[in-house]
C-alpha positions as CSV (number, residue, x, y, z in Angstrom):
1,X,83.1,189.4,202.6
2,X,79.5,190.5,203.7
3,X,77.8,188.8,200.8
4,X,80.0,185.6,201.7
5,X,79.0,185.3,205.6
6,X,75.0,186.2,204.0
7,X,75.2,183.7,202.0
8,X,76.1,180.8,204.0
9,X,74.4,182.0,207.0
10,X,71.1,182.1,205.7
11,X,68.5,180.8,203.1
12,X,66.8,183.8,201.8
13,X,63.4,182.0,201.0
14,X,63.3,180.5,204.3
15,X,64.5,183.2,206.3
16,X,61.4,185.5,204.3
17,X,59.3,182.9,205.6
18,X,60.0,183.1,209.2
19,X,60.1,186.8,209.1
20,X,56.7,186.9,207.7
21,X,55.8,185.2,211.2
22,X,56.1,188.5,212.6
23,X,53.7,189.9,210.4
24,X,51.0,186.9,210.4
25,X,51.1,186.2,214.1
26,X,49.9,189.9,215.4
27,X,47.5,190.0,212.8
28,X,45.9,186.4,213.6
29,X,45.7,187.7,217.2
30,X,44.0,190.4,216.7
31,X,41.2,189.1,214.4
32,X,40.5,186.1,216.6
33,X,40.0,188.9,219.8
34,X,38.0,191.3,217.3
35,X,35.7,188.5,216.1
36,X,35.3,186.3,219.5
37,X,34.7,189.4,221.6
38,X,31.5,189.8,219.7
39,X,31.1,186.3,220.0
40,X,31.6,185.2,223.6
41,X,27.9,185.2,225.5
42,X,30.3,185.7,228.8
43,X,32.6,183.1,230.2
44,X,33.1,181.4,234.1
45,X,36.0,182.5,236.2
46,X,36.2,180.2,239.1
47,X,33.1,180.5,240.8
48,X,31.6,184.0,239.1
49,X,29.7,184.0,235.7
50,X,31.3,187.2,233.7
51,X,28.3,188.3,231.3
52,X,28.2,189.9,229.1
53,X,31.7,190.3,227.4
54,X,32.6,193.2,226.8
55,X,36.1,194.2,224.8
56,X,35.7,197.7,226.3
57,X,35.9,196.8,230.3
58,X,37.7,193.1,230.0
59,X,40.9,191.6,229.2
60,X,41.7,189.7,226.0
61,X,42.8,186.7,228.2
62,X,38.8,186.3,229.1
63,X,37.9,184.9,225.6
64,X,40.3,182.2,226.8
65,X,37.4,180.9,229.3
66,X,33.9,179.6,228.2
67,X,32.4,178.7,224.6
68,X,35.6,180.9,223.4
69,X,38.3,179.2,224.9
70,X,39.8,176.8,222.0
71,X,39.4,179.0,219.7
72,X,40.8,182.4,221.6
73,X,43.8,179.9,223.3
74,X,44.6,178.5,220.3
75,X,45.4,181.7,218.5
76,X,47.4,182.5,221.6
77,X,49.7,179.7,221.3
78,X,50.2,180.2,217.3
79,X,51.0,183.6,217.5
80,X,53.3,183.0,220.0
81,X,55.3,180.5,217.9
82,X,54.8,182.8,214.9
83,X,56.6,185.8,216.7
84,X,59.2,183.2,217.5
85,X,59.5,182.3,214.3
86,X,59.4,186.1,212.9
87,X,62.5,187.0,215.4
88,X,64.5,184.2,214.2
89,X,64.3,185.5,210.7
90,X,64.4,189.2,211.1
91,X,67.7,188.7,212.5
92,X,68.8,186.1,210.3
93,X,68.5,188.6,207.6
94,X,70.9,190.7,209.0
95,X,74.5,190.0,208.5
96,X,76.2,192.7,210.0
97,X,75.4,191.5,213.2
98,X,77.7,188.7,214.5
99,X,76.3,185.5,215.2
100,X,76.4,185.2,218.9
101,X,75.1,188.3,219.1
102,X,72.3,187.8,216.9
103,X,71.1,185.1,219.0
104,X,70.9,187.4,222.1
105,X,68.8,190.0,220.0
106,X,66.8,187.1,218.8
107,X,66.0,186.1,221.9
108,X,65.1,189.6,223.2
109,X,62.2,189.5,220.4
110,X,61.3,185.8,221.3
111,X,60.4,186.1,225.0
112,X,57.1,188.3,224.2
113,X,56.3,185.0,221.5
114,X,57.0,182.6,225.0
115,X,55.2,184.7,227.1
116,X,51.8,184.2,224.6
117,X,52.2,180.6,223.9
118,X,52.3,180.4,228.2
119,X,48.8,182.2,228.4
120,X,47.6,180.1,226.0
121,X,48.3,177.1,227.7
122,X,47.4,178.7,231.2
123,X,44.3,180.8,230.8
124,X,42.9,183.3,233.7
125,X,42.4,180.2,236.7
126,X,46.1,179.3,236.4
127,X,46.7,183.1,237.6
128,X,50.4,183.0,238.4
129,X,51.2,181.4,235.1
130,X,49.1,183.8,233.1
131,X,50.4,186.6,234.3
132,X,54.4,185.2,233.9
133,X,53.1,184.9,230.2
134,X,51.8,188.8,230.1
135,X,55.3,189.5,232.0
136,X,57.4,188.4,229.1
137,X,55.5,190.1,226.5
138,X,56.1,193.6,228.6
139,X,60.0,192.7,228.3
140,X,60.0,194.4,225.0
141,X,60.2,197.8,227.2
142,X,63.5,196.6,227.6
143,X,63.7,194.6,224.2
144,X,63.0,197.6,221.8
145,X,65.3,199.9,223.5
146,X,68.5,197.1,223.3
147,X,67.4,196.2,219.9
148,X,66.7,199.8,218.1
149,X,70.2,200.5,219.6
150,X,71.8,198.0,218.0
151,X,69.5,198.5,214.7
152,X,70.8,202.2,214.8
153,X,74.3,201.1,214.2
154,X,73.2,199.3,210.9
155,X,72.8,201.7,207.9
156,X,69.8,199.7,206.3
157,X,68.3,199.7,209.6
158,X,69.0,203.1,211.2
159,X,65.5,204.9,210.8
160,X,63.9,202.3,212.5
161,X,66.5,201.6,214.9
162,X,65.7,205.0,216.4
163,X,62.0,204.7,216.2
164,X,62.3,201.0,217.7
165,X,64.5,202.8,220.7
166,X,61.1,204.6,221.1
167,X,59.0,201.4,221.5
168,X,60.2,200.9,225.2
169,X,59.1,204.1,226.6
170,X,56.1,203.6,224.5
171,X,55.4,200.6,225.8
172,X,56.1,201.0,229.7
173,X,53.5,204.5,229.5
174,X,50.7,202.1,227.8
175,X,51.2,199.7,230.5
176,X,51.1,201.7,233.2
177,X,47.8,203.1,231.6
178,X,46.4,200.2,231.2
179,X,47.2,198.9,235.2
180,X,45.9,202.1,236.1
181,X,42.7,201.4,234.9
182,X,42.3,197.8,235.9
183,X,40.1,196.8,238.7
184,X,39.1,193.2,238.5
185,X,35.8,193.7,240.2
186,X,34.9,197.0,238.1
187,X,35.8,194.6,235.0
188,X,34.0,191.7,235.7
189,X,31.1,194.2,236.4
190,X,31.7,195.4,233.3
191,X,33.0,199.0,234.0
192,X,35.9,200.6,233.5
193,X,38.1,200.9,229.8
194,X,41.1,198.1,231.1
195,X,40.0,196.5,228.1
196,X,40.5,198.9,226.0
197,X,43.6,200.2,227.1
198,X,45.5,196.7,227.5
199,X,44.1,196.4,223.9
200,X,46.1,199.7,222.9
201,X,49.0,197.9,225.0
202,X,49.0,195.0,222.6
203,X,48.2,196.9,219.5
204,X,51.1,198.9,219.9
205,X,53.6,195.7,220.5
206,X,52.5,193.8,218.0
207,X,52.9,197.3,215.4
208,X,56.5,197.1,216.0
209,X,56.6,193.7,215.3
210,X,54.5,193.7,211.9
211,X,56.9,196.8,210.5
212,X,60.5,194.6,211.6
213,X,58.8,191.6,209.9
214,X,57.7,193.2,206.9
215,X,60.7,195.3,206.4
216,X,62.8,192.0,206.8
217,X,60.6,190.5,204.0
218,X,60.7,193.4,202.0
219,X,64.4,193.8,202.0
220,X,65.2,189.7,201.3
């Protein structure tokens, strides 16, 4: 019965493939803010000049102004389609879980890809935008939780369902860290670690996302 409802649900190959989005997506993202942070000479944020960058003391979303900009925005917009992508086919891959449902847990895991592809199209001067975009990718404090509990009930999936449940909390104490230690004057003085921490923010996300999307993979 299982194998039946698999089997006309989904297209193995193809699902493998959108899974892997999960994996390539976090891993483009963070090369492109490794390599342009050494790389941006400083960038103009409405009427200050920000120099120089600095990955410790700044946000990500400040290689998506100046000489960086195309390249740092367009990395945010693929890896937002890529984690779409990714949750479509992690959960795809699992038939246990009924359709309709699926597609709610689908989207829990798609909001973070929407909230990147929205701060790459709106970088740091379209402020209320931007931060909508970092907004959705925090929903995963809610997102982990919902999906690790359903993952839990899964017998494939139940080790990671209980770590995933983990993610939330995870998640919510790294943000608040990371808030903590922003101060947008201290940053664009170049003080302060709020780089650093909303990196560990991100890092952190995008781990859960690599091990679902190459578990999927694995598994197909």
């Amino acid at each position: 019965m299982i194998a039946t409802h698999y089997s006309t649900r989904t297209n193995p190959k193809t699902t493998r493939w959108l899974a892997l989005g999960a994996v390539v997506g976090p891993i483009l993202f963070t090369l492109a803010w490794l390599i342009l942070g050494f790389i941006s000479p400083g960038y103009q944020l409405w009427d200050m000049w920000i120099a120089p960058y600095s990955a410790v003391s700044q946000p990500i979303s400040g290689l998506g102004l100046g000489v960086t900009a195309p390249f740092m925005n367009v990395a945010f917009i693929l890896t937002g389609v890529l984690t779409i992508a990714g949750a479509i086919g992690i959960f795809r891959s699992i038939p246990e879980i009924e359709i309709a449902k699926s597609w709610r847990y689908t989207l829990l895991l798609a909001l973070p890809g929407l909230g990147t592809i929205i701060d790459g199209v709106f970088n740091l001067e379209s402020f209320m935008l931007h931060n909508l975009g970092f907004l959705l990718v925090l929903s995963v404090i809610v997102g982990f939780p919902i999906v690790g509990l359903q993952l839990r009930k899964i017998p494939d999936w139940q080790r990671l369902g209980r770590w995933l449940m983990l993610g939330g909390p995870l998640t919510l104490v790294l943000a608040a860290l990371f808030f903590a230690t922003f101060n947008p004057e201290a940053s664009g003085a170049g003080l302060g670690i709020a780089g650093l921490t909303q990196r560990l923010l991100i890092v952190q996300i995008h781990t859960w996302y690599v091990t679902l999307g190459w578990r999927t993979s694995r598994m197909l």
